[in-house]
C-alpha positions in Angstrom: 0.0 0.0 0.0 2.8 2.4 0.7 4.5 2.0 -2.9 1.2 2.4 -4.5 1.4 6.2 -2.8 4.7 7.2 -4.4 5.0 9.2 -7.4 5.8 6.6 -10.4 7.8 9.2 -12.1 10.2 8.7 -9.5 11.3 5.6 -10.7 12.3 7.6 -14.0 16.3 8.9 -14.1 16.3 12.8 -14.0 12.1 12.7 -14.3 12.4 16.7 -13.4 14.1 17.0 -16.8 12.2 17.4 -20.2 13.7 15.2 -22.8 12.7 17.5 -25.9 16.0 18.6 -28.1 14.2 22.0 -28.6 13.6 22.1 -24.2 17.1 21.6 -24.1 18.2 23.9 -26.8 16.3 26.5 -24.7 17.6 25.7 -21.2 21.3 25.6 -23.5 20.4 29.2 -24.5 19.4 30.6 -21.1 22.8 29.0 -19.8 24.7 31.2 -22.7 23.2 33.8 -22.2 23.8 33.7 -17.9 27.1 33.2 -18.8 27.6 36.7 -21.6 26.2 38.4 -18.7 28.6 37.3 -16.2 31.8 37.6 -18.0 30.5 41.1 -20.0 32.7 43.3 -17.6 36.0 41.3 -19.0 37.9 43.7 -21.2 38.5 42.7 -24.6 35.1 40.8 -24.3 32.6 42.5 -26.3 35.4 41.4 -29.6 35.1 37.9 -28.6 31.6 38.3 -28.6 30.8 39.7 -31.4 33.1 36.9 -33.2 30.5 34.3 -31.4 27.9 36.1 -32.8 29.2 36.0 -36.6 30.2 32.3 -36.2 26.7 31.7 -34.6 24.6 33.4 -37.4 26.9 31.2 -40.0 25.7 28.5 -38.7 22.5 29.4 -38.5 22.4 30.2 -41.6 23.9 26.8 -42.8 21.1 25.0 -41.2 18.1 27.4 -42.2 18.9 26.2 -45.8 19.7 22.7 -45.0 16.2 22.7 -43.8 14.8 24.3 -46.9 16.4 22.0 -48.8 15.0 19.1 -47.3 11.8 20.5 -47.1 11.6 21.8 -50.7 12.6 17.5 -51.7 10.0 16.5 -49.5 7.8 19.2 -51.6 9.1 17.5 -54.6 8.4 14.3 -53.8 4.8 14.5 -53.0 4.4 16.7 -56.1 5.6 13.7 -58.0 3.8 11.0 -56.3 0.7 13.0 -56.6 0.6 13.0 -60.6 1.7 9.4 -60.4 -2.0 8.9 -58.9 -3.1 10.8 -61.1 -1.6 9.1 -63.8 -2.6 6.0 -62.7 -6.2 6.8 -61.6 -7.0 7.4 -66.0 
């Protein structure tokens, strides 16, 4: 009777923790961002910084069209499997 009272999430590793990439991506961000606030006062920062930023943005950037890519396949290929039906429906 006394198990049956306990929280079965506890019997889950870390079961406080959200296992979504883009729940960690945000809990990563808000940890980066903590930290450019702490070390802000260090001279010479704001360069090393703004190089961050560039590199960041580049990246970014690489996997903004890496997605449209994919998606403009996957646009593609339903495009062509649609007039294959209707192909094959006359």
């Amino acid at each position: 009777m006394n198990v049956s009272s306990e929280n079965p999430g506890k019997l889950i590793t870390d079961y406080n923790k959200a296992d979504h990439p883009l729940i960690d991506a945000l809990d990563k961000s808000v940890q980066l961002a903590t930290a450019v606030d702490k070390v802000s006062g260090i001279p010479g920062f704001s360069k090393v910084s703004k190089m961050i930023d560039k590199k960041s943005k580049q990246i970014i950037d690489k996997k903004a069209l890496k997605a449209e890519q994919g998606l403009s396949s996957l646009e593609k290929d339903n495009e062509n499997l649609e007039s294959k039906e209707v192909v094959e429906a006359t």
